[in-house]
N, C-alpha and C positions, 0 to 999 in steps of 0.2 A: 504493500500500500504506500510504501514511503516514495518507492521508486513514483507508483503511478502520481504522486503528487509533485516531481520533481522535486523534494526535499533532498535527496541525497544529489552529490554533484554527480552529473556524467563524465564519464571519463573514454579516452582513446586512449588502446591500450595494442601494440607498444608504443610508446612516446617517449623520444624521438625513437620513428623507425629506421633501420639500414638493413638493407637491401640484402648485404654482405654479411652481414654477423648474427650468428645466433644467440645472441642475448638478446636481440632489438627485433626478431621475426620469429612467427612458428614454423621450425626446420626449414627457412629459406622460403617461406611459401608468403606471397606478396599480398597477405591478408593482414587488416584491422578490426579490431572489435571496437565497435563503442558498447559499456556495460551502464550498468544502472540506468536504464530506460525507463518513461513508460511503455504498458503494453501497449497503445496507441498515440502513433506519433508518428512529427513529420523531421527528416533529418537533412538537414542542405551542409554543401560541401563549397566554400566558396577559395578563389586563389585568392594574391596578393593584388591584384588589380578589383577584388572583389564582383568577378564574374561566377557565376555559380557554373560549377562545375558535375556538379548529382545531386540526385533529390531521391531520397528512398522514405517510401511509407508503411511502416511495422503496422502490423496490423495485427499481433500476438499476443493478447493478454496475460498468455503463462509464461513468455520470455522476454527479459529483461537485458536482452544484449543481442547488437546486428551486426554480424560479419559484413567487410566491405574490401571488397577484393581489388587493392591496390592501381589494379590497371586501369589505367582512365578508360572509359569506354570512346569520350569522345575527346579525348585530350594527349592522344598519342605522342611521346616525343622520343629524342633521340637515345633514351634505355630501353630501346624495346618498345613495349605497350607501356612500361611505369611509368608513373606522374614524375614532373620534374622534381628536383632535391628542392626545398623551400618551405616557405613557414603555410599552413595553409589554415583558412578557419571554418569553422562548424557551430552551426546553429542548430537545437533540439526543440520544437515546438508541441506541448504537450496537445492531444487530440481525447486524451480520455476525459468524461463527465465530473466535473469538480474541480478540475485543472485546467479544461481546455485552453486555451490558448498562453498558456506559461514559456514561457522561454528560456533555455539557458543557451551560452556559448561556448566558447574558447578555442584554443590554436592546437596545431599538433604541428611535429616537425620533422619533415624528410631531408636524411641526409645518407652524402652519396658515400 
């Protein structure tokens, strides 16, 4: 219930991520989690220019965290498919009843 009220902070987890080391990725795999969610909610991914970048909508009442798989889908650059190294930001807009439209933010940090 804490989560669905955004009470607890969200977090991006790993932060900062690299690409290269396994302290900062799961076994190299170009995935993030954001945890403590609610179970409905809107999640935007914005760069440094403050272009939105993704927009994913949980729609899961019994989980509290969204895998986000690295690869920009429309943001291709020269690592492959991965989003450039840089700071980038996230916004969480609560969608469940009693919270609806609460907001949190903050940055996460890709480094190459």
């Amino acid at each position: 219930a804490v989560f669905d009220r955004l009470e607890e902070q969200v977090r991006v987890v790993p932060n900062p991520f690299k690409s290269d080391d396994d302290l900062h990725t799961y076994n190299r795999q170009q995935n993030m989690r954001f945890i403590n969610l609610p179970g409905r909610c809107q999640i935007d991914l914005y760069d440094v220019t403050g272009q939105r970048i993704w927009t994913f909508f949980n729609n899961d009442p019994l989980k509290g965290e969204v895998a986000y798989l690295q690869f920009a889908e429309n943001r291709p650059s020269n690592f492959g498919e991965a989003m450039f190294p840089g700071i980038y930001f996230w916004k969480v807009t609560s969608l469940m009843p009693g919270s609806e439209g609460k907001k949190q933010q903050g940055t996460f940090l890709i480094i190459k």
